[in-house]
C-alpha positions in Angstrom: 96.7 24.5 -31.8 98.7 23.3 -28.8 101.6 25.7 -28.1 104.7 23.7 -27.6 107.7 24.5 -24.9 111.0 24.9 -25.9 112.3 26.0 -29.6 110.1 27.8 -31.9 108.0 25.3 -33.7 108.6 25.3 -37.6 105.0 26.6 -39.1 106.2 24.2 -42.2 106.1 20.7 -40.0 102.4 22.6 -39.0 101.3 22.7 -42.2 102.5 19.6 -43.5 101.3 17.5 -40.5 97.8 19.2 -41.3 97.7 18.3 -44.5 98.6 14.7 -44.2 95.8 14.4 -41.4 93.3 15.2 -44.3 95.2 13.1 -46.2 94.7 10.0 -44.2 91.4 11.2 -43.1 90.1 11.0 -47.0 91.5 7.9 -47.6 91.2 5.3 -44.8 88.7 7.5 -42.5 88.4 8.4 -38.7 88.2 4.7 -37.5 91.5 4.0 -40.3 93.4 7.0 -38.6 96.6 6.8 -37.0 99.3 9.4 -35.9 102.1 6.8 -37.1 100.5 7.2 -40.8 100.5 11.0 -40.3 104.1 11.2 -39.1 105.2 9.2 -41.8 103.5 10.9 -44.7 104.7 14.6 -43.2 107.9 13.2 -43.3 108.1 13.6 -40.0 108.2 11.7 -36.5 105.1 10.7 -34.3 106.8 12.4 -31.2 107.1 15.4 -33.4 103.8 15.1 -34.1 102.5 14.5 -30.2 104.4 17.9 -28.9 102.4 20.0 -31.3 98.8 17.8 -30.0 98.8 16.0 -27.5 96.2 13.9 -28.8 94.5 12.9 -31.9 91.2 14.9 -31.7 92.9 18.3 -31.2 94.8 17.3 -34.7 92.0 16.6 -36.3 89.8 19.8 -35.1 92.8 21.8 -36.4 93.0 20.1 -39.7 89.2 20.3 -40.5 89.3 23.9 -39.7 92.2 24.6 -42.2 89.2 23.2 -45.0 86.2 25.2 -43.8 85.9 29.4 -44.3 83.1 30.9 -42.5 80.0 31.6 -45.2 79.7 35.0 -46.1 75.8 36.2 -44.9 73.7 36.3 -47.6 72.3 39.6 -48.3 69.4 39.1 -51.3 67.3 41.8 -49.7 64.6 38.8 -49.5 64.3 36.8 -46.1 63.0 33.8 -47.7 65.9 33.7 -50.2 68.6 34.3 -47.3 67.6 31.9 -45.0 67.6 29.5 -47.8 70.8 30.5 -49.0 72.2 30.2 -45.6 71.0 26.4 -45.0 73.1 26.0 -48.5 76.0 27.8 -47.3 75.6 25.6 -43.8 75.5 22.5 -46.0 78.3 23.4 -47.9 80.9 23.8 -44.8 79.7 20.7 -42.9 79.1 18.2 -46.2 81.0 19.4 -49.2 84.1 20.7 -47.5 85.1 18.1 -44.8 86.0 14.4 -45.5 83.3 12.3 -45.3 82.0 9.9 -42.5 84.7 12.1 -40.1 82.5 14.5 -38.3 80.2 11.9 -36.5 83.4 9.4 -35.1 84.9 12.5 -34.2 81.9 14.4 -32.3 81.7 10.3 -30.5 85.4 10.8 -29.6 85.0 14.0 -27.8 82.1 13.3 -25.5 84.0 12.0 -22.9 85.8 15.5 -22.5 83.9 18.6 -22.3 86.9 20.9 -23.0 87.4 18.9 -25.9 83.9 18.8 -26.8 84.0 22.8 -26.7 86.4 23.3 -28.8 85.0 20.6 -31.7 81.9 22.9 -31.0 83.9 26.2 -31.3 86.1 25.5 -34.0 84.0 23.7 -36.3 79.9 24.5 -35.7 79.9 28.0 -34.5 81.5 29.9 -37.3 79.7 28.1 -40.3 76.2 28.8 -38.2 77.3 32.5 -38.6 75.9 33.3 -41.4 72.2 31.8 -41.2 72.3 33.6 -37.4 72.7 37.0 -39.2 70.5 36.4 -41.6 67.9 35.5 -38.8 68.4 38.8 -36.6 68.4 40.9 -39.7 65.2 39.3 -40.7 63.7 40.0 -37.0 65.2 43.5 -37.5 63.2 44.1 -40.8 59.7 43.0 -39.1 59.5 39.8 -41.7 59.8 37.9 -38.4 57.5 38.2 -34.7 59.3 40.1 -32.8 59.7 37.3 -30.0 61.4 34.8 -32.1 64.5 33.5 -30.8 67.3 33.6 -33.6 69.3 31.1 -32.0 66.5 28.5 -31.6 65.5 29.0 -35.2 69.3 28.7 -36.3 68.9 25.7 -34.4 65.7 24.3 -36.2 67.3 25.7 -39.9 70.8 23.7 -39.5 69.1 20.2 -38.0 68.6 19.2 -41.0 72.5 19.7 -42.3 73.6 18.4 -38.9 71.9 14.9 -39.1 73.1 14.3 -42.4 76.6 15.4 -41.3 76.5 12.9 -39.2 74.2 10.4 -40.2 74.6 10.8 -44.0 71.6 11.3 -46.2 70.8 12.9 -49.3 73.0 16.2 -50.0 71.1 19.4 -48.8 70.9 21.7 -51.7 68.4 25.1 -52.7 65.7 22.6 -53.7 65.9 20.7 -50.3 66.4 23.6 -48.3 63.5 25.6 -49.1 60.7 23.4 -48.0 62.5 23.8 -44.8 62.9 27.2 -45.2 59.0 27.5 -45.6 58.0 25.3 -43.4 59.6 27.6 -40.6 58.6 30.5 -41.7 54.7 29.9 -41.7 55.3 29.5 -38.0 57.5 32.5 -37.5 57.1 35.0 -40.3 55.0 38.2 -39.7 53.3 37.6 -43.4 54.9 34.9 -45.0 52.7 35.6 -48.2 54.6 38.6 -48.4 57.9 37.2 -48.1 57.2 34.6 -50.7 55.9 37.8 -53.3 58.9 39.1 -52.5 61.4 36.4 -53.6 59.2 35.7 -56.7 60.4 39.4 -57.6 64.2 40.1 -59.7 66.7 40.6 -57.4 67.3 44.3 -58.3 63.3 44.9 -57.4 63.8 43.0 -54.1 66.4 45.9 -52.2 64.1 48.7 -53.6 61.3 47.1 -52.7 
């Protein structure tokens, strides 16, 4: 958030200003959303409002964040199973958690200013990617992946998927629509991926001894 001069601001008018933004955000959208609306529901004032963020994307950033928690890595002892787990996870923060039809009109909105842009990226993409990037490295660190695969670059090729129906809507992207993605990849990448698939075909206890 925008740090204000002057008197402390009161982490109450914050919260409530936060929550109202999701409010309005749910039920009229990003094209429907106005500060004035925002103000009035916090019970607050649209000055008020415009000290703590100076404009409306920085409001909205901040009030998506306060929905989204970054995934936990998945750690099934099974590549195959955690990179499809982490596309679920991704899918999860980016379609379940934020109001819908936001993220697109809002990613539009912040083009025009890079530092802007950087922060939407910051705030909202990076931390619910964490999850599928560990679960890439640790897959290149257990030799289920070549050795030259980029993680990044496959992070990137694991979340397009979640990313275009973020913002272009589409069918939800769940375990069953996630693994043909998964598999698709990793008959590219993977080191054996008959291996990998024997392996997530065996009980979850066999799959760390193993």
């Amino acid at each position: 958030m925008t740090a204000a001069a002057g008197r402390p601001r009161d982490p109450a008018i914050d919260a409530a200003v936060v929550a109202a933004t999701l409010g309005v955000l749910r039920e009229h959208g990003y094209g429907g959303f106005a500060l004035e609306a925002v103000a009035a529901r916090a019970g607050t004032t649209k000055p008020t409002v415009r000290r703590r963020w100076p404009n409306r994307q920085s409001l909205v950033i901040d009030a998506l964040a306060s929905v989204l928690v970054t995934p936990p890595v998945p750690d099934n002892g099974c590549t195959r199973c955690d990179l499809t787990q982490s596309v679920g996870l991704l899918a999860e923060a980016l379609l379940e958690r934020l109001p819908p039809g936001v993220l697109a009109p809002l990613v539009a909105d912040c083009a025009h200013d890079p530092a802007l842009h950087r922060r939407l990226t910051d705030v909202l993409v990076r931390p619910s990617r964490h999850a599928a990037t560990v679960a890439v490295r640790r897959a290149v660190d257990r030799g289920d992946l070549r050795a030259g695969v980029d993680p990044d670059l496959l992070v990137d090729l694991l979340a397009s998927v979640v990313y275009q129906r973020a913002l272009f809507g589409g069918p939800p992207t769940g375990r069953d629509s996630a693994r043909p993605l998964v598999d698709l990849l990793l008959q590219g990448v993977a080191v054996d991926f008959g291996h990998l698939v024997r392996v997530s075909e065996l009980p979850a206890d066999a799959r760390h001894r193993h």
